[in-house]
N, C-alpha and C positions, 0 to 999 in steps of 0.2 A: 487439535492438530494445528500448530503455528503456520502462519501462510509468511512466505516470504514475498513481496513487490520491488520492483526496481524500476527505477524510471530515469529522466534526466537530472532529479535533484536527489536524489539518493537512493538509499532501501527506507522500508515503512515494514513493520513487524508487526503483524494481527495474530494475537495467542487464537482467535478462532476461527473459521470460515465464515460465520456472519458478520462479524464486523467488516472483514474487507468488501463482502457484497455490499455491506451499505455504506463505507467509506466512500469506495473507487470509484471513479466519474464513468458513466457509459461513451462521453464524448473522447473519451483519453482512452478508451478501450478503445474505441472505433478506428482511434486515429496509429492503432497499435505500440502506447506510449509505454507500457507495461510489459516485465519481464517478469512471471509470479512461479514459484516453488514450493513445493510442500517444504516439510522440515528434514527430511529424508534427500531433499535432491530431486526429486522427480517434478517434471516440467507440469505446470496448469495452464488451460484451457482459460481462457477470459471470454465470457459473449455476452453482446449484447446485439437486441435485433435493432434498435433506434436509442439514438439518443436519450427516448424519456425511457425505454424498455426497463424494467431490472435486470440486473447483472445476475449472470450464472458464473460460477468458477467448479473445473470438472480436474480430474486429470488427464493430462495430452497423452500419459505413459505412464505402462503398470511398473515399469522397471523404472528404478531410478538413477538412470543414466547422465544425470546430470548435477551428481551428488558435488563432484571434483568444483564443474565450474559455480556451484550455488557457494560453497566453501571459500573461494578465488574474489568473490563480489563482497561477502561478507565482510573477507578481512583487508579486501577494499576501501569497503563505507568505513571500518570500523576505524582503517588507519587514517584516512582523511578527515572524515568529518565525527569522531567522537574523543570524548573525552576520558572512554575507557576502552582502549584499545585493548585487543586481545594477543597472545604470542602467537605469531607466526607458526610453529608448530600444532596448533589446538586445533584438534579434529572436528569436521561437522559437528558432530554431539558435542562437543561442549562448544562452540561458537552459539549453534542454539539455545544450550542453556546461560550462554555469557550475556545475550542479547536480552532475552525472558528475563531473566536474575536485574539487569542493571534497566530494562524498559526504553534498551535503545532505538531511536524510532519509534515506538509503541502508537499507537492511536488510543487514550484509553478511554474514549466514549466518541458518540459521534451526538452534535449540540440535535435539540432537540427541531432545529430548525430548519434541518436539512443540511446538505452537505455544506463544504466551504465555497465553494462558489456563490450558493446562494446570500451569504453569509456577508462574504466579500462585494457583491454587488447590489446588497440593501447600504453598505457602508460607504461604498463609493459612491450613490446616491444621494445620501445621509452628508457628504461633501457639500453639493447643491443645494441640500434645502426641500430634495424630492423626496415623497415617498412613493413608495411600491405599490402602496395601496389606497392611493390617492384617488379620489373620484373623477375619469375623466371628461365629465357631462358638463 
């Protein structure tokens, strides 16, 4: 089941429901930075109980009532920021398969070191000269 996310810098396409739990930050859950859809439309649930918590994602709604506007965002992202737009007439179902097929957005692995924050602030360190795992004694 393709998860859709939306946030301030685009959409992000997960073809599963694990990778987005281990992708998506608990702190941008928290801070409700996230707008996520199944592939169908229908609205998901994000939670996290703290920060370091794991992420759940559920459905907010058994109907998917929210087919039109997840279609609306799609061809959004797709006309702004890609490189393979899709026509303005293409229906959910094939916006999702346009998205899958061409890997727009996609995450397709998450680094074995944790999310990118962590990633980004070993390297922002790594500026300095500090490490992370520096002995402080």
């Amino acid at each position: 089941m393709p998860i859709f996310v939306f946030d301030d810098s685009g959409m992000a396409v997960f073809p599963e429901l694990r990778e987005a739990e281990t992708y998506l930050e608990c702190y941008d859950v928290l801070d409700d930075a996230y707008a996520a859809f199944d592939a169908q439309g229908r609205k998901l649930q994000l939670d996290c109980a703290e920060v370091t918590a794991p992420l759940s994602i559920s459905l907010a709604e058994e109907e998917p009532t929210h087919a039109e506007d997840l279609r609306a965002l799609i061809l959004l992202d797709l006309r702004v920021g890609s490189t393979a737009p899709a026509p303005e007439d293409t229906s959910l179902e094939g916006l999702v398969a346009h998205c899958l097929a061409f890997r727009i957005a996609v995450i397709p692995y998450v680094h074995p070191d944790g999310p990118l924050r962590r990633r980004l602030f070993r390297w922002f360190l790594s500026l300095f000269g500090v490490s992370p795992r520096a002995d402080k004694g």
